[in-house]
N, CA, C and O of each residue as an XYZ file, in Angstrom:
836
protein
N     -25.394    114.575     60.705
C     -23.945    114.372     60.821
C     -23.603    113.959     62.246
O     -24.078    114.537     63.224
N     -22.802    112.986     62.317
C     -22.232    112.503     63.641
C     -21.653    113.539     64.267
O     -21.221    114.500     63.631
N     -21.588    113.457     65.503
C     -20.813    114.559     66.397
C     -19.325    114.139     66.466
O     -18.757    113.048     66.421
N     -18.907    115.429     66.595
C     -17.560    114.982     66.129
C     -16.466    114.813     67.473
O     -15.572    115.646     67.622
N     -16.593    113.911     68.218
C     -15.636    113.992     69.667
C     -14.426    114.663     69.215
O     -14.645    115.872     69.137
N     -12.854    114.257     68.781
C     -11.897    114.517     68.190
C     -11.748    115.947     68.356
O     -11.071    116.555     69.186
N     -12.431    116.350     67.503
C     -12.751    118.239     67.303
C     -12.760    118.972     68.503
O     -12.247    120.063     68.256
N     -13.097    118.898     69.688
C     -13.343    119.197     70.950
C     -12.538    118.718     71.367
O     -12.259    119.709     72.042
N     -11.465    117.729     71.761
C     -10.976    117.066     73.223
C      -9.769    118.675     73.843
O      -9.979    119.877     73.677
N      -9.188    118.334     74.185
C      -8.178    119.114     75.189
C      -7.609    118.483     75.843
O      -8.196    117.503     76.300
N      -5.933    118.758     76.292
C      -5.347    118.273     76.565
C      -5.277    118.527     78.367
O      -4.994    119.700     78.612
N      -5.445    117.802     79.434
C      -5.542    118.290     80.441
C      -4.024    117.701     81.482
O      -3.130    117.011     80.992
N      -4.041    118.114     82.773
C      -2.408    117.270     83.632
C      -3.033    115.653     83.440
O      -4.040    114.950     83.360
N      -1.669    115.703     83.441
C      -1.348    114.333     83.267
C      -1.057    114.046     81.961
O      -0.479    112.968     81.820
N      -1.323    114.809     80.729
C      -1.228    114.332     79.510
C      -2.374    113.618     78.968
O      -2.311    113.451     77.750
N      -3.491    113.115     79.597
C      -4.507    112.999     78.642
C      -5.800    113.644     78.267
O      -6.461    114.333     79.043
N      -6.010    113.470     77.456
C      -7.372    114.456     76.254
C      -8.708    114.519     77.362
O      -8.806    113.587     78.160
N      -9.595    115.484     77.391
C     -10.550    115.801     77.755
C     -12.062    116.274     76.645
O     -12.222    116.998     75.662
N     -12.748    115.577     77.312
C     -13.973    116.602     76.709
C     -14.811    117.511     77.139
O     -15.829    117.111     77.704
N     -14.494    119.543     76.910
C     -15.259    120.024     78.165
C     -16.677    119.382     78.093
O     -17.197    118.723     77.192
N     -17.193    119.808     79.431
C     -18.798    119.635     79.617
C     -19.840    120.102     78.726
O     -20.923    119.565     78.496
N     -19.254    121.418     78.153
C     -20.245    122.002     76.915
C     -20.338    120.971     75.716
O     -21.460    120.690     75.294
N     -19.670    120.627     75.377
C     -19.074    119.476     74.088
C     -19.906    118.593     74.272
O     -20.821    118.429     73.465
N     -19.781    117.890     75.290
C     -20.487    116.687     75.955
C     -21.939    117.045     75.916
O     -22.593    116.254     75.236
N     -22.505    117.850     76.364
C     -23.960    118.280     76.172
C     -24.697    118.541     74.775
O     -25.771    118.145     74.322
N     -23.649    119.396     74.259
C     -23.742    119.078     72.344
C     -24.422    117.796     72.086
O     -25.518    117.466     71.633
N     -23.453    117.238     72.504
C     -22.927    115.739     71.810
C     -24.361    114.726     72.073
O     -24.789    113.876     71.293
N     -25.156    115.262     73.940
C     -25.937    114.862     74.088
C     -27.297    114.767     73.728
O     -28.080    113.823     73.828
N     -27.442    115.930     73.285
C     -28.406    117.057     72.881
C     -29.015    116.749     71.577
O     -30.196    116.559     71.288
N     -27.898    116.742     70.815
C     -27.703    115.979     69.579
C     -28.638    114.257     69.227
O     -29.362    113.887     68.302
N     -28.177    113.643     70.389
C     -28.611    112.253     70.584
C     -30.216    112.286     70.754
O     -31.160    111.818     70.117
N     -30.015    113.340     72.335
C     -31.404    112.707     72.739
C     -32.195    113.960     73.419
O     -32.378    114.306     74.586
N     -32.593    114.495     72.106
C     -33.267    115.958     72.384
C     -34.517    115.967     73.827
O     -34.735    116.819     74.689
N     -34.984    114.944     73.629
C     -36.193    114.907     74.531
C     -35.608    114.452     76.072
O     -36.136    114.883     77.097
N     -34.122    113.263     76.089
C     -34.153    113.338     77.652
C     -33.790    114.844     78.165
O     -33.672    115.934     77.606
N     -33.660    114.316     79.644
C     -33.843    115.153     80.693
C     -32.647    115.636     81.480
O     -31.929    114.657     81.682
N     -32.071    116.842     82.065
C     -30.710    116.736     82.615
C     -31.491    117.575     84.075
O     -32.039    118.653     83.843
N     -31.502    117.070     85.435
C     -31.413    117.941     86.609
C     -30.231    118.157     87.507
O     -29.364    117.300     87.671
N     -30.230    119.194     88.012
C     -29.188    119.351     89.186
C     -29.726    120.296     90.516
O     -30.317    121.371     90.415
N     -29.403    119.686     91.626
C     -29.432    120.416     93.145
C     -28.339    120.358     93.986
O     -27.648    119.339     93.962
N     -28.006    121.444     94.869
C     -26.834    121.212     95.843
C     -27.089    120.733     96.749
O     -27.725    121.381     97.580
N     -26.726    119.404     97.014
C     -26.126    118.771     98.086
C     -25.968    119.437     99.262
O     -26.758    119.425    100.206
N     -24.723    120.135     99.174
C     -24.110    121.220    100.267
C     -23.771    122.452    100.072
O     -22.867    122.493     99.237
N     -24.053    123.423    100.428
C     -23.041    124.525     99.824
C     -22.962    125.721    100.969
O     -23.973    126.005    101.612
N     -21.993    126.248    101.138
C     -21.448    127.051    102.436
C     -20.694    128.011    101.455
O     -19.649    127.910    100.812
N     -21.927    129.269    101.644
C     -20.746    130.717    100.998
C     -19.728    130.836    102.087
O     -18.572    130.780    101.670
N     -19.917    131.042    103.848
C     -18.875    131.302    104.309
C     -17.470    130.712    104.760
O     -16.416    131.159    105.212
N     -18.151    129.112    104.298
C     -16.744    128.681    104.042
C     -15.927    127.857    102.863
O     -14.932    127.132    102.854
N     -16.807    128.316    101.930
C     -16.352    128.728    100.432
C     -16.353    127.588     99.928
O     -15.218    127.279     99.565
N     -17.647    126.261     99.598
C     -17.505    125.466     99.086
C     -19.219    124.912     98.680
O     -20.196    125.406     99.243
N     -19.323    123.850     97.645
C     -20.096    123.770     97.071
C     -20.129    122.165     96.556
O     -19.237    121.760     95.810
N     -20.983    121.470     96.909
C     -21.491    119.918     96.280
C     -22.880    120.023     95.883
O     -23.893    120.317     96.517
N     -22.568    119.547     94.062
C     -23.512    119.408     93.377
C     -23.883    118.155     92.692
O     -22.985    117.389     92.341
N     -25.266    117.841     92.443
C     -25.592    116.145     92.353
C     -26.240    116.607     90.553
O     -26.608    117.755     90.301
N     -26.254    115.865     89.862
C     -26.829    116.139     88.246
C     -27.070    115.053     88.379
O     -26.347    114.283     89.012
N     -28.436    114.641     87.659
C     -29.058    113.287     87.158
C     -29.934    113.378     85.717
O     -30.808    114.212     85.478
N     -29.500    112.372     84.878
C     -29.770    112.533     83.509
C     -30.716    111.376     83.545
O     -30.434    110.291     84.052
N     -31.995    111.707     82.909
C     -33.298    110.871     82.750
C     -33.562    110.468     81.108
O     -32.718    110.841     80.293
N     -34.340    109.964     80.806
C     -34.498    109.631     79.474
C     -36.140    110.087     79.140
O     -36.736    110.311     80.193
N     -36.614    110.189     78.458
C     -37.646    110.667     77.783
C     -39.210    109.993     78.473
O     -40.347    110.430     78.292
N     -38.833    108.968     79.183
C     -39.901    108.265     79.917
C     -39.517    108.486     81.274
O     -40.084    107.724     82.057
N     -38.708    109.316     81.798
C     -38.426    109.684     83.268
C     -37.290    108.733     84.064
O     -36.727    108.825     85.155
N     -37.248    107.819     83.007
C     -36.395    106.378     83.567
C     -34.808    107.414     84.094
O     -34.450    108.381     83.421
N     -33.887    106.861     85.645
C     -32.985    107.393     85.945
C     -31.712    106.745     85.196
O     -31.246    105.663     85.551
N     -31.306    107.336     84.362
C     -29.854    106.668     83.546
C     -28.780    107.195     84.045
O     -27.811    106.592     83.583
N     -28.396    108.202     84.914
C     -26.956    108.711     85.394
C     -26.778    109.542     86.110
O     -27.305    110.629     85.874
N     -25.875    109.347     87.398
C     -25.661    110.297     88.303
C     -24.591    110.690     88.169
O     -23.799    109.898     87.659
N     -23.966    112.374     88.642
C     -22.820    112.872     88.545
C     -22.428    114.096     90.421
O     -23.021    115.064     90.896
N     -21.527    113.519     90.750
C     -21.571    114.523     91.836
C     -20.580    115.663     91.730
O     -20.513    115.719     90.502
N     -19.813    116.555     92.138
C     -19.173    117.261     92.163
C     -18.994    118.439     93.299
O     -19.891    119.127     93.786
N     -17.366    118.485     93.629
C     -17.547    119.282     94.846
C     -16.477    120.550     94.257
O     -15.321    120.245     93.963
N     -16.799    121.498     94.162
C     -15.527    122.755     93.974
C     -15.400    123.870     95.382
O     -16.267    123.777     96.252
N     -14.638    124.573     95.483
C     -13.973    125.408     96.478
C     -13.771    126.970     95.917
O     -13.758    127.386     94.758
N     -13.647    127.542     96.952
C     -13.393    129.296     96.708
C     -12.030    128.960     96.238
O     -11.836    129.094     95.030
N     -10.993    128.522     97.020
C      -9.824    128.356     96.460
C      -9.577    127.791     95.088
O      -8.554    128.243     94.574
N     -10.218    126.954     94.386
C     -10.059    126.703     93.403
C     -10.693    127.666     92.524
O      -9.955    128.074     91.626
N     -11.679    128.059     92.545
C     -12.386    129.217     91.525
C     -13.562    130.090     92.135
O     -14.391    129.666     92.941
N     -13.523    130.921     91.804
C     -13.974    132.344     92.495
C     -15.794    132.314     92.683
O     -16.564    132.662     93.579
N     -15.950    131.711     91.337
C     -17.545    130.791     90.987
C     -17.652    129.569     91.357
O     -18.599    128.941     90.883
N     -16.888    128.995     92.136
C     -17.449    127.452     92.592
C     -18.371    126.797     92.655
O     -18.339    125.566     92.625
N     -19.572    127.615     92.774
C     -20.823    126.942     92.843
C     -21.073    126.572     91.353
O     -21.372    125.420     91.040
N     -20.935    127.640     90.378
C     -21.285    127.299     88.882
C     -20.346    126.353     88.797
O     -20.869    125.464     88.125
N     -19.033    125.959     89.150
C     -18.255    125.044     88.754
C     -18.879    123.736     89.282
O     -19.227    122.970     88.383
N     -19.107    123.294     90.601
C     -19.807    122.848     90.987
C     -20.594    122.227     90.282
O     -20.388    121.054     89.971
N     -21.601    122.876     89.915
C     -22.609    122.569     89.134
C     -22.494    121.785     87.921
O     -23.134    120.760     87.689
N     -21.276    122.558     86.839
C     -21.362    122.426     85.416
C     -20.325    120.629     85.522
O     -20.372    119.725     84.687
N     -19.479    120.660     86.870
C     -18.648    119.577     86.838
C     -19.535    117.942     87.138
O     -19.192    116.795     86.850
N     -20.735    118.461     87.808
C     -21.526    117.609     88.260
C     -22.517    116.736     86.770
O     -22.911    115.571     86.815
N     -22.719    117.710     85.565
C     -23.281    117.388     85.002
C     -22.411    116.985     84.151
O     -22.838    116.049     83.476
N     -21.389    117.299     83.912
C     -20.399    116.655     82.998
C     -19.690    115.142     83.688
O     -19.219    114.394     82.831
N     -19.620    114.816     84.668
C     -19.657    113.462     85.400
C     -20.566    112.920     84.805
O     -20.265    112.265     83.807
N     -21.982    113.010     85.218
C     -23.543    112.797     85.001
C     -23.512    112.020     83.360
O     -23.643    110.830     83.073
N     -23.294    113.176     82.503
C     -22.797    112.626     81.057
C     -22.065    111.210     81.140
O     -22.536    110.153     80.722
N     -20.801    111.387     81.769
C     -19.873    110.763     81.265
C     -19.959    109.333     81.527
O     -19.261    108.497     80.954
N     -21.143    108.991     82.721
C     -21.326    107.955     83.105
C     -22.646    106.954     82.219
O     -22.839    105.751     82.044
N     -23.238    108.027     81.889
C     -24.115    107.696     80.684
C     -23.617    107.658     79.346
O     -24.316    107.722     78.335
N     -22.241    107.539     79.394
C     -21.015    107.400     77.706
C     -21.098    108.362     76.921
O     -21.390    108.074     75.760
N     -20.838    110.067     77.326
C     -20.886    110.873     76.397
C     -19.529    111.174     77.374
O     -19.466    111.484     78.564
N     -18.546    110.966     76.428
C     -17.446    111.452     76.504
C     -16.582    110.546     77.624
O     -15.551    111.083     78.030
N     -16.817    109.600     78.004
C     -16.042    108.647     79.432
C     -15.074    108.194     78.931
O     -14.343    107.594     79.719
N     -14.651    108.244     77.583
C     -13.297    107.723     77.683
C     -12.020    108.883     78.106
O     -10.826    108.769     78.385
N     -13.024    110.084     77.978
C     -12.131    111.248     78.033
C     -12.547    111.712     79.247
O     -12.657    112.924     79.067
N     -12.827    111.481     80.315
C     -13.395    111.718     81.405
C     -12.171    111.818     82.417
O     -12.602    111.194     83.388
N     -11.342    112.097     82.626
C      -9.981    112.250     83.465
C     -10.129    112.117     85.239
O      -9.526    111.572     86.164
N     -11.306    112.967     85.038
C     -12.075    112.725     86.413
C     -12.500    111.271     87.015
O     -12.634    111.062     88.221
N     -12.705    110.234     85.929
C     -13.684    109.208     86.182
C     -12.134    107.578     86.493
O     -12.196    106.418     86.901
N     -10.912    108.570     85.958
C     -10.109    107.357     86.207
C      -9.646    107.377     87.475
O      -9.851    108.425     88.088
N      -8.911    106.254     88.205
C      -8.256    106.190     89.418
C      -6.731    106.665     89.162
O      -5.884    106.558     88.275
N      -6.883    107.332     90.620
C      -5.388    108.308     90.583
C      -5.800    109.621     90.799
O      -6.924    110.125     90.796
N      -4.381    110.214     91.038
C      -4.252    111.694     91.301
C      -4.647    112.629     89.904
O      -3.910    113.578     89.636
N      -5.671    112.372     89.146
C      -5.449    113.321     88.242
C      -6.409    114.615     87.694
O      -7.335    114.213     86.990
N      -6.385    115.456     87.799
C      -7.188    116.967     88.341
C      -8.254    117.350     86.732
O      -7.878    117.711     85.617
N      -9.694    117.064     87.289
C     -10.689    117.548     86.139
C     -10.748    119.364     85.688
O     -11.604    120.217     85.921
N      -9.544    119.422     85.027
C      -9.146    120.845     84.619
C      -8.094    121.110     83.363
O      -6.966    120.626     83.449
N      -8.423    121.784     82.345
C      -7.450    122.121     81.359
C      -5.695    122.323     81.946
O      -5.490    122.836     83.046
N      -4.829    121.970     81.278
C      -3.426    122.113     81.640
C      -2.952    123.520     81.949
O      -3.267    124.285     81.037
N      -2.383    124.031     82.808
C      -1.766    125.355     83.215
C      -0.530    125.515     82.650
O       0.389    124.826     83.092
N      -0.281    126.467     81.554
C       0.552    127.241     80.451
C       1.711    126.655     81.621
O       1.496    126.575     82.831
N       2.928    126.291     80.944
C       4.171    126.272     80.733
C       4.600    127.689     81.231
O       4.364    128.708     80.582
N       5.452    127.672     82.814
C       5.865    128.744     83.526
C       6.249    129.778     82.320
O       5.804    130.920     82.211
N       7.394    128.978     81.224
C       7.952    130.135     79.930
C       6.559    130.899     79.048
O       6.741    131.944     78.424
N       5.552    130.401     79.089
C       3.668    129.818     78.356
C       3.427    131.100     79.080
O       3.377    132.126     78.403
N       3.310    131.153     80.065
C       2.416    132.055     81.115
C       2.367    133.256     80.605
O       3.374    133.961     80.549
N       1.046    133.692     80.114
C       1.177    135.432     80.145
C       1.410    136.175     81.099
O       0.977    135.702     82.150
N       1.950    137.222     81.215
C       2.446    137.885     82.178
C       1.772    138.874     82.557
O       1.432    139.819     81.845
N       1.443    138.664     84.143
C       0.690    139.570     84.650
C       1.586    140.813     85.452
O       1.512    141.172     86.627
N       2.250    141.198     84.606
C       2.721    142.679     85.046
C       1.470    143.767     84.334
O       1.077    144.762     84.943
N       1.078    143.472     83.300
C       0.038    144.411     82.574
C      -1.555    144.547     83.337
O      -2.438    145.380     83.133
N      -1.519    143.492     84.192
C      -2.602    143.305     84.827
C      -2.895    144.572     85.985
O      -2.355    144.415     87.081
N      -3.523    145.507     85.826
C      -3.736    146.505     87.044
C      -4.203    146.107     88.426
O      -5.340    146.443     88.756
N      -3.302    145.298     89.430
C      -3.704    144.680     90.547
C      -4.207    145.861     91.960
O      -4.299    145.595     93.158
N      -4.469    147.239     91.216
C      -4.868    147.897     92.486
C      -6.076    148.737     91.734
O      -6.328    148.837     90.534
N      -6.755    149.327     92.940
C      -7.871    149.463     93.089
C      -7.965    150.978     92.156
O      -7.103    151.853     92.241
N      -9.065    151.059     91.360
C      -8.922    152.133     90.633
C      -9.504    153.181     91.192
O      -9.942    154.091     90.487
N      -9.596    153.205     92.595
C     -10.628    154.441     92.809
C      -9.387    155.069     93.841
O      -8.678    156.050     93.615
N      -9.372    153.979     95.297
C      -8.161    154.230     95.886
C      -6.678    153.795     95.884
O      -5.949    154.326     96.723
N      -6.258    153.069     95.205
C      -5.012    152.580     94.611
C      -4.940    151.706     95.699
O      -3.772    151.777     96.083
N      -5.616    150.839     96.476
C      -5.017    149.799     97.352
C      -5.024    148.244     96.454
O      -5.746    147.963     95.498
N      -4.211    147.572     96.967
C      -3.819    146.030     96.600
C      -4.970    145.459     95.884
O      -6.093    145.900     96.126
N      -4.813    144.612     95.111
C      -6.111    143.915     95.401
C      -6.081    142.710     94.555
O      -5.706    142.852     93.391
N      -6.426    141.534     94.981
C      -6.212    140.172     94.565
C      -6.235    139.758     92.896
O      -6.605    140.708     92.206
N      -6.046    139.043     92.453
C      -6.251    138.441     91.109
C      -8.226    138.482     91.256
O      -9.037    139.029     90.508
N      -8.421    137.781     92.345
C     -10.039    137.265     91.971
C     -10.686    138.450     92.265
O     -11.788    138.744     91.800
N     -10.013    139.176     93.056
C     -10.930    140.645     93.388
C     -11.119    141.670     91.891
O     -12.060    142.280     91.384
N      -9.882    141.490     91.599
C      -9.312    142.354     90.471
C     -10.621    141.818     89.075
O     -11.180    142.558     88.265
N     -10.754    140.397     89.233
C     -11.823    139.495     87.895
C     -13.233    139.939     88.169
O     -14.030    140.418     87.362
N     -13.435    139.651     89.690
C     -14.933    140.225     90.091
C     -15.416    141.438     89.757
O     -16.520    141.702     89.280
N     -14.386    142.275     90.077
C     -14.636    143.708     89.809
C     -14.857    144.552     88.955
O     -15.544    145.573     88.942
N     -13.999    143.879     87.977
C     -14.608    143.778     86.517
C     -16.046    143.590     85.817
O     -16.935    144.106     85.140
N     -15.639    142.588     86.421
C     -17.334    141.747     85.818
C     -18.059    142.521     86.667
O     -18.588    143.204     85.790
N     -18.448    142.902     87.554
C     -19.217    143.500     88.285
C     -19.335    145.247     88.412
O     -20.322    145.887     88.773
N     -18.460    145.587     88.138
C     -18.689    146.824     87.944
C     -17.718    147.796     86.976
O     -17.604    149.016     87.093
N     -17.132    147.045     86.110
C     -16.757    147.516     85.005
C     -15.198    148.244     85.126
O     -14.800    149.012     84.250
N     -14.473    147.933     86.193
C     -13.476    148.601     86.807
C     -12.875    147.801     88.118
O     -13.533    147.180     88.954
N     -11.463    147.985     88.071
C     -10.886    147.211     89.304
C     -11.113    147.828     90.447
O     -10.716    148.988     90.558
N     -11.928    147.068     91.744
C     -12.204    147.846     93.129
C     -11.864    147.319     93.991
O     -12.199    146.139     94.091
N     -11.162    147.833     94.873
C     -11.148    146.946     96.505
C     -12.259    146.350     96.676
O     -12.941    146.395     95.652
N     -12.830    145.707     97.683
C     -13.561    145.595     98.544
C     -14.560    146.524     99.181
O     -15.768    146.374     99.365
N     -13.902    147.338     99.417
C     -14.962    148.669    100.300
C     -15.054    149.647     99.393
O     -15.845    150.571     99.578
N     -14.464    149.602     98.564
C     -14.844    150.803     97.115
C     -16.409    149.961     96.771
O     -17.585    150.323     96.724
N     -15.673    148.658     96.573
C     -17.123    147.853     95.719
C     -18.476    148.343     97.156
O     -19.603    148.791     96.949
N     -18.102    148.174     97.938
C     -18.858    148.680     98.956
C     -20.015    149.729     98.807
O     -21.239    149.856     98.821
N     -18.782    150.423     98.649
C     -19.014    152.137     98.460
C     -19.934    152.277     97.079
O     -21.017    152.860     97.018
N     -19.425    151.777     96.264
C     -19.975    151.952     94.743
C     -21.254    151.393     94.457
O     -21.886    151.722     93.453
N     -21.812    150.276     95.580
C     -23.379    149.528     95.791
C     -23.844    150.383     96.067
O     -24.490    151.065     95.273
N     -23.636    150.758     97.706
C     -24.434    151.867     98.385
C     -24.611    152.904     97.580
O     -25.676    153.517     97.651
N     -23.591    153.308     96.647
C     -23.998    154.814     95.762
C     -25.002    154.636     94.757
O     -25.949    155.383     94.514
N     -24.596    153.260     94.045
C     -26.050    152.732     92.981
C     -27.371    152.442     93.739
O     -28.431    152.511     93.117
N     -27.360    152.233     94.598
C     -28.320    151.774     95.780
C     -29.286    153.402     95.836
O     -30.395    153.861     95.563
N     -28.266    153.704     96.261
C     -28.758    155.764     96.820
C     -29.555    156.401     94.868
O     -30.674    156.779     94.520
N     -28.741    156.280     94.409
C     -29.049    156.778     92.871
C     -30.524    155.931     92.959
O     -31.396    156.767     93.195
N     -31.070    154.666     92.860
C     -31.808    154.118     92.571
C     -33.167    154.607     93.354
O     -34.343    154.770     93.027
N     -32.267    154.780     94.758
C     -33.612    155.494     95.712
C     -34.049    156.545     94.847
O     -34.992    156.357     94.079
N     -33.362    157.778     94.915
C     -33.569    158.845     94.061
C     -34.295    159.015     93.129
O     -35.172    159.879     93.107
N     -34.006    158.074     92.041
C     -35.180    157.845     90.698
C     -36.325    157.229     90.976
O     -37.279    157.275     90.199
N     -36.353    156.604     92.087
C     -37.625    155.975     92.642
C     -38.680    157.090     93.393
O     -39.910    157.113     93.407
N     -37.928    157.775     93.855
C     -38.570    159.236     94.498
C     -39.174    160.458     93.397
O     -40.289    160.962     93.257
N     -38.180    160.607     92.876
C     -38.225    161.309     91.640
C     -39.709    160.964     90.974
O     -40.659    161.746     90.990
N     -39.718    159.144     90.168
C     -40.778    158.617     89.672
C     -41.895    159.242     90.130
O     -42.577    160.017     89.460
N     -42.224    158.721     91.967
C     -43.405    158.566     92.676
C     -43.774    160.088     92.579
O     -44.945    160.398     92.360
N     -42.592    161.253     92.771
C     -43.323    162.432     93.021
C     -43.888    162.950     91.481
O     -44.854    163.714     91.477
N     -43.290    162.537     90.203
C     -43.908    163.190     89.012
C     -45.091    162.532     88.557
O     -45.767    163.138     87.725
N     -45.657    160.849     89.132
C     -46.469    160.636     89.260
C     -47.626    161.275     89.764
O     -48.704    161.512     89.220
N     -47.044    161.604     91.348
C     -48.017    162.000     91.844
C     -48.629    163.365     91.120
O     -49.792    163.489     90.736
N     -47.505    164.427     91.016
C     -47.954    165.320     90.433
C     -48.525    165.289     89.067
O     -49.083    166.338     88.744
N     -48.522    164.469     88.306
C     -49.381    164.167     87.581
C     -50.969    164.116     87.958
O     -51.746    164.841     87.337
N     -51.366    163.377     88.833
C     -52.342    162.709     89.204
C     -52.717    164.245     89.856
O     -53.735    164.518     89.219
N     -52.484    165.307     90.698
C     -52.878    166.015     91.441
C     -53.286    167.257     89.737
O     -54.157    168.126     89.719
N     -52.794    167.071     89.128
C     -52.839    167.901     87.880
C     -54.236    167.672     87.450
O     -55.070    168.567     87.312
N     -54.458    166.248     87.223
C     -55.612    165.450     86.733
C     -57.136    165.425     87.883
O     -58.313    165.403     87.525
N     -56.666    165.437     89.106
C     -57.905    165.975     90.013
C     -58.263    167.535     89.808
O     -59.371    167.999     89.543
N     -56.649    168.455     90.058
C     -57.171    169.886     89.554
C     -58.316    170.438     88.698
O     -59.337    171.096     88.900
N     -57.474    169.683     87.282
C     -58.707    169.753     86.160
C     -60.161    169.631     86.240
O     -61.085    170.336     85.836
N     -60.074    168.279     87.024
C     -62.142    167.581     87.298
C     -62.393    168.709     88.326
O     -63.492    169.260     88.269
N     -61.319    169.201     89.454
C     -62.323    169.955     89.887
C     -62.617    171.017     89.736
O     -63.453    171.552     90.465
N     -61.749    171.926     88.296
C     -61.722    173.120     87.396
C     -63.460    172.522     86.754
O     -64.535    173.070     86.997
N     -63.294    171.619     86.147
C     -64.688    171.227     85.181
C     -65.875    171.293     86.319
O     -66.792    172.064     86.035
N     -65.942    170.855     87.095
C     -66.803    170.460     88.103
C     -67.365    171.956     88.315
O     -68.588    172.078     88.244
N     -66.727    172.907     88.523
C     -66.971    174.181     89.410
C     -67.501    175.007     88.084
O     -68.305    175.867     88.442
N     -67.245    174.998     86.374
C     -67.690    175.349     85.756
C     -69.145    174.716     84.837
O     -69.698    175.274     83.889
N     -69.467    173.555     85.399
C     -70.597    172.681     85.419
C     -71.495    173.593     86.363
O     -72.542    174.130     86.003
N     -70.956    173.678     87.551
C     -72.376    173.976     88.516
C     -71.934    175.599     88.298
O     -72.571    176.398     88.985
N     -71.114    176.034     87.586
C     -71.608    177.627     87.343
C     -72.529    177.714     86.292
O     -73.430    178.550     86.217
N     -72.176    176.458     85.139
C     -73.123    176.883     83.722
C     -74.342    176.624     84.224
O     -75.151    177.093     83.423
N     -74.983    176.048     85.264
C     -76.690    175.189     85.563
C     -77.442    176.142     85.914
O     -77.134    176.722     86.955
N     -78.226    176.437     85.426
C     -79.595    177.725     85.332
C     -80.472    177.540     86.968
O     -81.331    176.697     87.228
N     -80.096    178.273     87.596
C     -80.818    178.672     88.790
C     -81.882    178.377     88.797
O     -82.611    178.855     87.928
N     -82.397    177.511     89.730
C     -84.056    177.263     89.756
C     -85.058    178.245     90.592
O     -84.836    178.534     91.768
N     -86.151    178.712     89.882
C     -86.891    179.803     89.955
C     -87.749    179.515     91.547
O     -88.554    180.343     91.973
């Protein structure tokens, strides 16, 4: 069965249709099981929060059929580098005709490779959202508030998340100590024994006359 573009597009700013990058890889995947998709960063700076990624799509004999670059920011998303990445290969696609008519990115002009942002009236409302820290009740950002989540199952400041490494950190020592010493005492159990057997060996041996 043909892949079905249509089924997938999305509507992005500006008013025209998109195809995410996952779709597009389907779509590719589908085609041409055996080529090839790579990607490496270019550039990337955690401390000043940005990321350029290069994707190149090969064909089954190594031949180079398409390049895709892509640059994302901390300010734009909290994962930039994965964005980075996934935007680079969805270029990469699009230049090799999986999905370029819907490529928003690939036309000239101001127009932003990203799904449309809900209608101010649209917007769910983040009053329900718990923006402080669940351990010490301080502030704490939208992206801090997402990380924290994902990362440790609960909204944390910064220095809670801190705090809460170093404590998994310390716990981990512990069971690691714990391990080595019931090991060991194992092992000192197991010499005991040989040298329990040993000492009743040279008691059972008949004295030589």
């Amino acid at each position: 069965m043909a892949f079905n573009v249509r089924k997938h597009l999305i509507k992005v700013q500006g008013g025209r249709f998109y195809l995410p990058v996952a779709a597009r890889l389907v779509w590719f995947r589908e085609e041409h099981p055996d080529w090839g998709i790579e990607t490496r960063p270019l550039e990337f700076n955690v401390e000043k929060g940005y990321a350029l990624f290069e994707a190149t799509v090969f064909d089954a004999a190594g031949k180079l059929m398409a390049k895709g670059t892509k640059m994302e920011t901390r300010e734009g998303f909290h994962d930039f580098l994965e964005k980075a990445e996934t935007g680079a290969i969805g270029r990469a696609l699009a230049v090799c005709g999986y999905g370029t008519q819907f490529a928003p990115d690939l036309f000239e002009g101001n127009v932003v490779d990203s799904p449309m942002e809900p209608r101010a009236q649209e917007r769910p409302s983040t009053t329900d959202r718990k923006n402080n820290c669940d351990s010490c009740g301080a502030t704490i950002t939208p992206s801090q508030h997402d990380f924290s989540r994902l990362r440790f199952g609960k909204p944390l400041c910064p220095n809670c998340q801190k705090q809460r490494t170093a404590d998994q950190l310390k716990q981990a020592a512990v069971q690691v100590d714990a391990d080595y010493a019931g090991e060991a005492e194992k092992n000192n159990g197991k010499h005991e024994a040989q040298d329990e057997q040993a000492r009743k060996g040279q008691m059972a041996k008949p004295k030589e006359s």
